[in-house]
Structures are given as structure tokens and as C-alpha cells.
C-alpha positions as CSV (number, residue, x, y, z in Angstrom):
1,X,165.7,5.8,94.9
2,X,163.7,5.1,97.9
3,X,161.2,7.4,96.7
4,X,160.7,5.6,93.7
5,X,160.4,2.4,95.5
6,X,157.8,3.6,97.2
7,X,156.1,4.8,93.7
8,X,156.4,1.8,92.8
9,X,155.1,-0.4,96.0
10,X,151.4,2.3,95.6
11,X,150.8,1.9,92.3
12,X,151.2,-1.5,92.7
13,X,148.8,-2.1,95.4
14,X,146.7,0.1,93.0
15,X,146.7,-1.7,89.6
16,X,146.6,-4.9,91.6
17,X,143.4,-3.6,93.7
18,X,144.7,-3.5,97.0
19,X,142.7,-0.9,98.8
20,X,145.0,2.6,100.0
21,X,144.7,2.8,104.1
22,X,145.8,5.7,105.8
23,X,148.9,4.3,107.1
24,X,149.8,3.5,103.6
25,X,152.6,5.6,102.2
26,X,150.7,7.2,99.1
27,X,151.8,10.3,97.0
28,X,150.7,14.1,98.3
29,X,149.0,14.3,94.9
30,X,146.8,11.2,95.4
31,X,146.5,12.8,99.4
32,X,145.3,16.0,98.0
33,X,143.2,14.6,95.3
34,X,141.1,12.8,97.5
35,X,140.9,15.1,99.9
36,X,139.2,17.5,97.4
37,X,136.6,15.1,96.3
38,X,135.8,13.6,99.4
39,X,135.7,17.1,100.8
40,X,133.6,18.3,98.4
41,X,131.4,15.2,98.3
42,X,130.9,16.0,101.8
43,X,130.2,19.4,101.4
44,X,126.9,18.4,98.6
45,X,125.5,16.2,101.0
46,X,125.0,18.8,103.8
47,X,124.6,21.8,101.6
48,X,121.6,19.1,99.9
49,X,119.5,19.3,103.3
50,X,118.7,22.9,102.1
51,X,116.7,22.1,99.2
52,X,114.7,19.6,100.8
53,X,114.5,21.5,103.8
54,X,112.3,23.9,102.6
55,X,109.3,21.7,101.9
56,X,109.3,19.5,105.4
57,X,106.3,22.0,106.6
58,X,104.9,22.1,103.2
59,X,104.6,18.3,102.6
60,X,101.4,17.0,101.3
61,X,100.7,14.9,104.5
62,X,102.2,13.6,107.9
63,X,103.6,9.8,105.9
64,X,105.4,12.5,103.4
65,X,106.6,14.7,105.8
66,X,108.1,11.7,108.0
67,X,109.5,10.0,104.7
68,X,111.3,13.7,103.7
69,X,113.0,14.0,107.1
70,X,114.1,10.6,107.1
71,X,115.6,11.1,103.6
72,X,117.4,14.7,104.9
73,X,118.6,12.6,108.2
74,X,120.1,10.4,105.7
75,X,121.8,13.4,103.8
76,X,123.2,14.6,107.1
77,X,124.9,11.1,108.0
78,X,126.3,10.6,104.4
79,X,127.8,14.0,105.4
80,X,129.1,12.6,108.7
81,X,130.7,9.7,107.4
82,X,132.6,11.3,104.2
83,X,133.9,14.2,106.4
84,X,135.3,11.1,108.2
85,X,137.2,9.6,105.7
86,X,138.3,12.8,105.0
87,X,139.8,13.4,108.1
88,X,141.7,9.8,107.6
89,X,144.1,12.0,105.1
90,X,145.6,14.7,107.7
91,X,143.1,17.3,107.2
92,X,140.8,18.3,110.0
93,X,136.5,18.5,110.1
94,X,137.5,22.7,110.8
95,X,139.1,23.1,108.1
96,X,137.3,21.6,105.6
97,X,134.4,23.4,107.0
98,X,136.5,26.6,106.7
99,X,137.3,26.5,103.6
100,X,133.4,25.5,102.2
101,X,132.3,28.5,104.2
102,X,134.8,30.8,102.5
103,X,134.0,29.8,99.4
104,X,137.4,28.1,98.7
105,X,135.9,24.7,98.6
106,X,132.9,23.6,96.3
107,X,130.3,21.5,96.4
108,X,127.6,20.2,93.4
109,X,126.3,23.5,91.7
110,X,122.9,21.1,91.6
111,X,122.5,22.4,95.0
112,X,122.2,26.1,93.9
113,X,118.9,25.6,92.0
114,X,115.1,26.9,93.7
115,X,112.7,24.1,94.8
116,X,109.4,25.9,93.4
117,X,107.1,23.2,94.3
118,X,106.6,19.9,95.8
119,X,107.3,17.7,92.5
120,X,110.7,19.4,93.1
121,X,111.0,16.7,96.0
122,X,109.9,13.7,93.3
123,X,112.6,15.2,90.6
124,X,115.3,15.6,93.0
125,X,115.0,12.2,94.3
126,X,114.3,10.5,90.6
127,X,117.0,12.6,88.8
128,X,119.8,14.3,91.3
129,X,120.0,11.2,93.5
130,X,119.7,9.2,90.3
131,X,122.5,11.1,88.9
132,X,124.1,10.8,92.4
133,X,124.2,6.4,92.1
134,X,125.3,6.5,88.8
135,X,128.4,8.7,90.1
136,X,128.9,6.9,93.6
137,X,128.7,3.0,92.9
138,X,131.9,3.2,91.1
139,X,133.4,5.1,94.2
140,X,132.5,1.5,96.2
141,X,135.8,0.6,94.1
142,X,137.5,3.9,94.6
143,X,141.4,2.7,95.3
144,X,141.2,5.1,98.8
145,X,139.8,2.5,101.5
146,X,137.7,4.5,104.4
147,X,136.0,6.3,100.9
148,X,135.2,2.9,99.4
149,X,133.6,1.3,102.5
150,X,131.6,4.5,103.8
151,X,130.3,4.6,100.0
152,X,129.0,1.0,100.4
153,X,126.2,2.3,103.0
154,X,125.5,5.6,101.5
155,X,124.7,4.1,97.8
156,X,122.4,1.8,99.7
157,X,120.4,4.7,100.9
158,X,120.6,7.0,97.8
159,X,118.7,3.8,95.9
160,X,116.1,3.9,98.0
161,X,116.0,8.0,97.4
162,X,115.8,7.8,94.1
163,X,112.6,5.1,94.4
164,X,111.1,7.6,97.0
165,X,111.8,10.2,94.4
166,X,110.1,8.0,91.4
167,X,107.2,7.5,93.3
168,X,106.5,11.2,94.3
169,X,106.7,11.7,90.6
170,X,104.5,8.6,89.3
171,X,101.7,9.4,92.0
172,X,101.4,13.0,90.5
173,X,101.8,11.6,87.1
174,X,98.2,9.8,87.7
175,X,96.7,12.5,88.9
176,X,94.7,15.6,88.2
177,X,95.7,18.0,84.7
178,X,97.1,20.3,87.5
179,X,99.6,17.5,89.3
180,X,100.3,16.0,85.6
181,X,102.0,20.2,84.7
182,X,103.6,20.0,87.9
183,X,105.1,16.6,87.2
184,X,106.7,17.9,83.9
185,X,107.6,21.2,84.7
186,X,109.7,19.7,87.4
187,X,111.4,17.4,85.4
188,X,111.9,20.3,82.8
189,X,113.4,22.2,85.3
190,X,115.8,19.8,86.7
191,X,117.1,17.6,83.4
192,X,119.6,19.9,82.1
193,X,121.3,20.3,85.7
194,X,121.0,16.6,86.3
195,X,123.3,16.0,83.6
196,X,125.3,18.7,84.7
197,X,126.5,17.0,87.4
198,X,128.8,15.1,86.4
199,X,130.8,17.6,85.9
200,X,132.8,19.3,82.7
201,X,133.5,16.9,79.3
202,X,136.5,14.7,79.2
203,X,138.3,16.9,77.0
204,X,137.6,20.0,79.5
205,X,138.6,17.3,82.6
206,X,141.5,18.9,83.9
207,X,142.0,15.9,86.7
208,X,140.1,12.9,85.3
209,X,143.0,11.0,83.4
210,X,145.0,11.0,86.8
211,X,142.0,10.1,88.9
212,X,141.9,7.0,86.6
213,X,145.0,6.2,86.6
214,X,144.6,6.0,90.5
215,X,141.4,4.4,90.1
216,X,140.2,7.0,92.5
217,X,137.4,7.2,89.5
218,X,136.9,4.1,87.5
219,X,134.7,5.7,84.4
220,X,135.0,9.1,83.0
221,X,132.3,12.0,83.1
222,X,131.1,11.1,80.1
223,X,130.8,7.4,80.6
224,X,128.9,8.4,83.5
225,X,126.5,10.8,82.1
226,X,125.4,8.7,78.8
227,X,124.7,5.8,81.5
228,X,122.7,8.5,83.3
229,X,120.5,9.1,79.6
230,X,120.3,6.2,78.9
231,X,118.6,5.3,82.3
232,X,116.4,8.1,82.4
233,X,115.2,7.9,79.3
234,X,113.5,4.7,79.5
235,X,112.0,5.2,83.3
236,X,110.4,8.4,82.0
237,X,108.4,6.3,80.0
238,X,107.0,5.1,83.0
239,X,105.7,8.4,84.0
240,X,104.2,8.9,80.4
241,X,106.1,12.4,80.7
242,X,109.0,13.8,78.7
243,X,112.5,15.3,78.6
244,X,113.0,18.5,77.6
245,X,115.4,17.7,74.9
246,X,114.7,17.5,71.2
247,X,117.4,16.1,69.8
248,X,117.3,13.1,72.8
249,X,116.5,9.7,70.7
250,X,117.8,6.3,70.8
251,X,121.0,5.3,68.4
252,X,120.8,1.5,67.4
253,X,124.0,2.0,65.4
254,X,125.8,2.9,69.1
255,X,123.0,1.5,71.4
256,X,122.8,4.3,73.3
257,X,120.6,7.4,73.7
258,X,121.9,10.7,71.6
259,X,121.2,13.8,73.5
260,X,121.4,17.6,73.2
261,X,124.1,20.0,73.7
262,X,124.6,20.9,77.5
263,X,124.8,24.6,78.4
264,X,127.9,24.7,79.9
265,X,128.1,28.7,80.1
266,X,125.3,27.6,82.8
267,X,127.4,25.2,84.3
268,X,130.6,27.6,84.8
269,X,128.3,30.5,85.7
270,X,126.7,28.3,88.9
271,X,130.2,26.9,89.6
272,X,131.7,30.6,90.3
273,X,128.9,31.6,92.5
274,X,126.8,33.1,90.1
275,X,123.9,30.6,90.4
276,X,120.6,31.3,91.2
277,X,120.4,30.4,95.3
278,X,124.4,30.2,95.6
279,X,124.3,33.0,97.6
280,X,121.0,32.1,100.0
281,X,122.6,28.3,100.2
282,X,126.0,29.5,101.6
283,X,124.5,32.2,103.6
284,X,121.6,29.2,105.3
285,X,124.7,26.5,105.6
286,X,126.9,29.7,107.6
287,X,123.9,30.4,110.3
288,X,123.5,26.8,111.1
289,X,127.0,26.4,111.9
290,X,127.4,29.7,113.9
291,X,124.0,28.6,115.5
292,X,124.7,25.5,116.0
293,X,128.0,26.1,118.5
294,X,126.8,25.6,121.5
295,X,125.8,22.0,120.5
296,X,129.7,21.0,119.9
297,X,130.6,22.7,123.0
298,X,128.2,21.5,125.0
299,X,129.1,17.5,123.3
300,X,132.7,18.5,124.2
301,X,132.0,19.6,127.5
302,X,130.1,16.3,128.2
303,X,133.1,14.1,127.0
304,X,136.0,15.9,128.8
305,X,133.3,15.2,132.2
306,X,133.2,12.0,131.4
307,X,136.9,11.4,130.7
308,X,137.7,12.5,133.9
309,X,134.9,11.0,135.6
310,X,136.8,7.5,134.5
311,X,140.3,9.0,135.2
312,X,138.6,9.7,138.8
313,X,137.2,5.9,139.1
């Protein structure tokens, strides 16, 4: 009986959109749940350095290359603060760590994908962060409080990547034959992914109808990804470029934008390893943290001097 009281007293703070703190008495379900996403969440935005990474000595100028590390600092502190919420729900910034480094914890198979050339940087701002908004400015409602007010600042700061992202593109876009190809094969190369990231259909959803019923999500995969389309498919007019989809066109009858079938054997394939830089990502993200040790030692050194250098006053 008092267990189902307490059933009760959560999911009515939830249908009534009381935030969950972590104080709050809340199912181990709901506690594991968001510990996944969050976790995982947290894991894309530091294993999404890499990508970008590779181009900060191959940027086009010094106002680019400043703009690019800004934009990976950002990455790095969206990181920070969802490994913090995280830790809000009994699980420890070790752990989690652990288990991304043994492979028992994933993170957005967009991450696994080669960046050829520098439109790469344009496309991954424009589409993957674009993607990324669409996803993450529902989560400023997500029932889970410390996940909902750390998303507040990071959608703030993806908006601007996508616009940095958009403007990489549209500058190339106006340029020479050469730039124009490099524009399109970028965007070529990163649509079908894009849309791949909101992860399986409803029907193949194994935890979305709980999630909502949480309101840890508030719109389906689906939902998301037509929103994503439809988006996309008008600012690529902009550009004067296209998507690589044949069957994409616009549906007055439903008001939204019909696309093409979504090579999920792709999907799966990148999601169990398999991908084409799932191997060199893991392998990068490993080596920093081994090489990066003496850092947090040196950090925790400092604070146990300075604890007892107050202890001593």
C-alpha cells in the first residue's frame, strides 16, 4: 500500500508538471531510464569533439579556426553539465565513463561517420546540431529537473551551432564550381544520418510509450524526425542545393514533407559497432582519458591542499 501511494504522489507531480528532484521518491525504472539517456546524451557530446577535432588545424583561416574551438569548448561543457545531472540519480561520473569506454553504453551512431572535408564542419552544424534542437528543446520540459534546467543553456548554444553551421554552408554555396560540389556532397553525405538520429520508428521504439508517459520525452521519434524534414527542406532552398532524396516533396493533403525510406540495416549496423570510425572514435575518446589522468589527480591533489589549508586556518 505504501508503495502505491507513493506511485501515485510521482505520477501525480508528473501529469500535473511538477518537475522530479533528486530527493523525490521516483520509480527505479524512471531512475534507470534517465540515467540511460542522460548518460548517453552525455557520452555524444564528448565523443562529438572528435569529428570537429580534426579540422581545428585545417580551418580555412584564424576567425574559423577560433569560431570551431569555441563551438568544440561548447561540446565539452554540454558534456560537463549532463554528466552532472546524471550523477543527481546515484550513479557516479566513473562509472558512466566505464561503461562508454567498454562499449556497454552508447552514444549517437552520428558520431561514427568520417569528416572528409571542411563543408563537413557547415553540414554538421546545419544538419546534426539541427537535428540535435529539434530533439533537445522538448527535453527543456523533460519531467527529470537537473536534465530540464542544464538543457535550457545547452539548446541555447546548439542554436547558435546550427547558424554557424548554415553559414559555413551558404558562404561555400556562393562560391567557386569547386566549393558549390563540396557544399552538396556534404550535405549528401550527412542527410540520411541526420535523420537517423532520432533513433528507430515508433513501432520499433522499444522505450518510447513509457518515456512519454513520464514525459521524460514529450513527442515521439517520428514526430521529431518529420519536424526535422520539414525544416530542412525549406532552408536548403536557401543554399540553392539539394537533398539527396527522390521521393522528398511536399504533401498539401498532410502539410508536411513526404520522404524516402531510411536505411535502417545502416542504422543497426553503426549502432553495434560496425560503423565506419566506431572503432577509431572509441579508441581517440580511451587515449584522452588515460592521458588525461594526471589532470584529475593533479585537480584533486590541489583541493585536498586547500581543504586542509582551511581546516589549518
Amino acid at each position: 500500500m505504501e508503495l502505491k501511494k507513493l506511485e501515485e504522489i510521482f505520477q501525480h507531480k508528473i501529469d500535473n508538471e511538477i518537475k522530479i528532484e533528486p530527493k523525490d521518491w521516483m520509480p527505479e525504472a524512471y531512475r534507470k531510464t534517465n540515467i540511460r539517456q542522460i548518460s548517453q546524451h552525455a557520452h555524444s557530446e564528448v565523443v562529438g569533439m572528435l569529428p570537429e577535432g580534426n579540422w581545428i588545424t585545417r580551418a580555412p583561416s584564424l576567425k574559423r579556426k577560433a569560431i570551431l574551438l569555441a563551438k568544440i569548448q561548447d561540446e565539452a561543457g554540454h558534456g560537463l553539465y549532463l554528466y552532472s545531472a546524471a550523477e543527481t540519480l546515484g550513479i557516479s561520473r566513473d562509472e558512466m565513463i566505464e561503461q562508454l569506454h567498454s562499449g556497454r553504453a552508447k552514444y549517437s551512431s552520428i558520431f561514427n561517420y568520417p569528416t572528409l572535408t571542411w563543408a563537413d564542419m557547415g553540414a554538421i552544424g546545419w544538419l546534426v546540431d539541427g537535428a540535435a534542437i529539434i530533439n533537445q528543446v522538448m527535453l527543456c520540459r523533460t519531467s527529470y529537473g537537473p536534465y530540464a534546467r542544464g538543457m535550457v543553456r545547452i539548446c541555447k548554444e546548439e542554436s547558435f551551432h546550427q547558424r554557424q553551421g548554415f553559414e559555413i554552408l551558404y558562404v561555400l554555396s556562393q562560391g567557386t564550381d569547386a566549393q558549390k560540389a563540396m557544399c552538396q556532397d556534404a550535405i549528401n553525405r550527412w542527410w540520411w544520418p541526420s535523420l537517423m538520429m532520432f533513433g528507430p520508428t515508433d513501432a520499433e521504439s522499444s522505450n518510447s510509450e513509457q518515456s512519454m508517459l513520464w514525459k521524460i520525452k514529450r513527442k515521439s521519434n517520428d514526430e521529431l524526425r518529420q519536424q526535422f524534414v520539414d525544416m530542412i527542406a525549406e532552408q536548403v532552398k536557401v543554399l540553392g542545393m539539394t537533398l539527396p532524396d527522390a521521393d522528398l516533396k511536399w504533401n498539401e493533403t498532410k502539410k508536411h514533407y513526404d520522404f524516402g525510406a531510411i536505411n535502417w540495416n545502416e542504422f543497426w549496423n553503426v549502432v553495434k559497432g560496425n560503423g565506419p570510425c566506431n572503432k577509431q572514435r572509441l579508441n581517440a575518446r580511451i587515449a584522452a582519458h588515460q592521458n588525461g589522468a594526471w589532470v584529475r589527480e593533479a585537480a584533486i591533489a590541489y583541493a585536498e591542499k586547500q581543504k586542509n589549508k582551511h581546516k589549518a586556518a
